[in-house]
C-alpha positions in Angstrom: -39.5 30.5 110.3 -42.1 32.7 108.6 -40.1 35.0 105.9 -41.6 38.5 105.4 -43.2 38.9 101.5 -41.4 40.7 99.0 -44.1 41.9 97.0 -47.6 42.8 98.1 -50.7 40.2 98.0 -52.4 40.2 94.5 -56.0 40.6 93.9 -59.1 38.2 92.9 -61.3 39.3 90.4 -65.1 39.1 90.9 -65.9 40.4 87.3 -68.9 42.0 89.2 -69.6 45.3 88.2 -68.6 47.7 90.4 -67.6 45.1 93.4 -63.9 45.2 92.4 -63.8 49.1 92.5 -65.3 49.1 95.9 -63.0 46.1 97.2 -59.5 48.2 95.1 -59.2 45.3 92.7 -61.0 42.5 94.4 -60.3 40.3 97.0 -57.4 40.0 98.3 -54.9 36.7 97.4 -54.5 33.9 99.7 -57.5 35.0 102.2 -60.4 32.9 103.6 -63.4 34.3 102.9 -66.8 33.2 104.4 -69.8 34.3 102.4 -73.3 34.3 104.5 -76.9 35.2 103.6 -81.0 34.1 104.0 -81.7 31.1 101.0 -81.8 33.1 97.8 -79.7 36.7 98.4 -77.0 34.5 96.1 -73.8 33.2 97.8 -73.9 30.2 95.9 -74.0 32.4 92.7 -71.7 35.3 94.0 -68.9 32.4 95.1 -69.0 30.5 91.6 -69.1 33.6 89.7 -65.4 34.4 91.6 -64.2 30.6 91.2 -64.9 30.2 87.6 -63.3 33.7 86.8 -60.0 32.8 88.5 -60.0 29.4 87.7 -57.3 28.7 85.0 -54.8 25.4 84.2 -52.2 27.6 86.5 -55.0 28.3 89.1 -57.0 25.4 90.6 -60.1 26.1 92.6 -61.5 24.3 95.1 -65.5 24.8 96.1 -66.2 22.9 99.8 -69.8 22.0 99.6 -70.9 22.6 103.3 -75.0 22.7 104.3 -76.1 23.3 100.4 -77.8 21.4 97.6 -75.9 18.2 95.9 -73.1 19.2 93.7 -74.5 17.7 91.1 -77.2 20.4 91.1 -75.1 22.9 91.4 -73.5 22.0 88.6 -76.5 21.3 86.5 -77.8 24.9 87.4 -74.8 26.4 86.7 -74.1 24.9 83.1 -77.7 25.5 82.3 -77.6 29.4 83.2 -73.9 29.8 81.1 -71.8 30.1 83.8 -69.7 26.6 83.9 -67.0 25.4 81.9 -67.7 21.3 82.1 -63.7 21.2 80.6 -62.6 23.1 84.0 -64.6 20.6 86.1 -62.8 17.9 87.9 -59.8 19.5 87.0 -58.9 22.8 87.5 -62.2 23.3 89.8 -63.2 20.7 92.4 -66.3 20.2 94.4 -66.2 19.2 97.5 -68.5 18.1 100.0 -68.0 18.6 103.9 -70.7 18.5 105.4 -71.3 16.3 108.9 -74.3 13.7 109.3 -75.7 15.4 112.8 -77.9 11.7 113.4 -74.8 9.5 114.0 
């Protein structure tokens, strides 16, 4: 049985400036979200700029690695521009990979 919410869904920060006013607040709580683009209009970026601003010790995050470059880049990139926190990694945000091996 699916009980009706008591309170309305909470918002996600992007700490982009100017996204949250357009989107009143950010995005909204519990929703699946699926970010698209060319290579280099900056999902990857955009994504782990939200993850890493709601990530907390009460909030895990988790990042699904799909048709993109190793994690291990990713993170490499990511601590190298100043926008990781290697304590949050593993953690309070996980990397996973998903992706399918098309050959088999």
């Amino acid at each position: 049985m699916i009980r009706p919410r008591t309170k309305p869904l909470g918002k996600l920060p992007t700490s982009i400036p100017g996204l949250d006013s357009i989107l009143a607040g950010g995005i909204p709580e519990l929703s699946i979200n699926i970010i698209t683009g060319p290579p280099g209009s900056g999902k990857t970026i955009f994504t782990q700029q939200i993850l890493y601003t709601n990530a907390s010790t009460q909030h895990k995050a988790l990042y699904l690695v799909t048709l993109s470059e190793p994690s291990v880049k990713l993170l490499h990139y990511l601590h190298f521009c100043g926008q990781i926190n290697q304590i949050f990694v593993g953690s309070t945000v996980i990397f996973l990979k998903v992706s399918i091996d098309w050959q088999s």
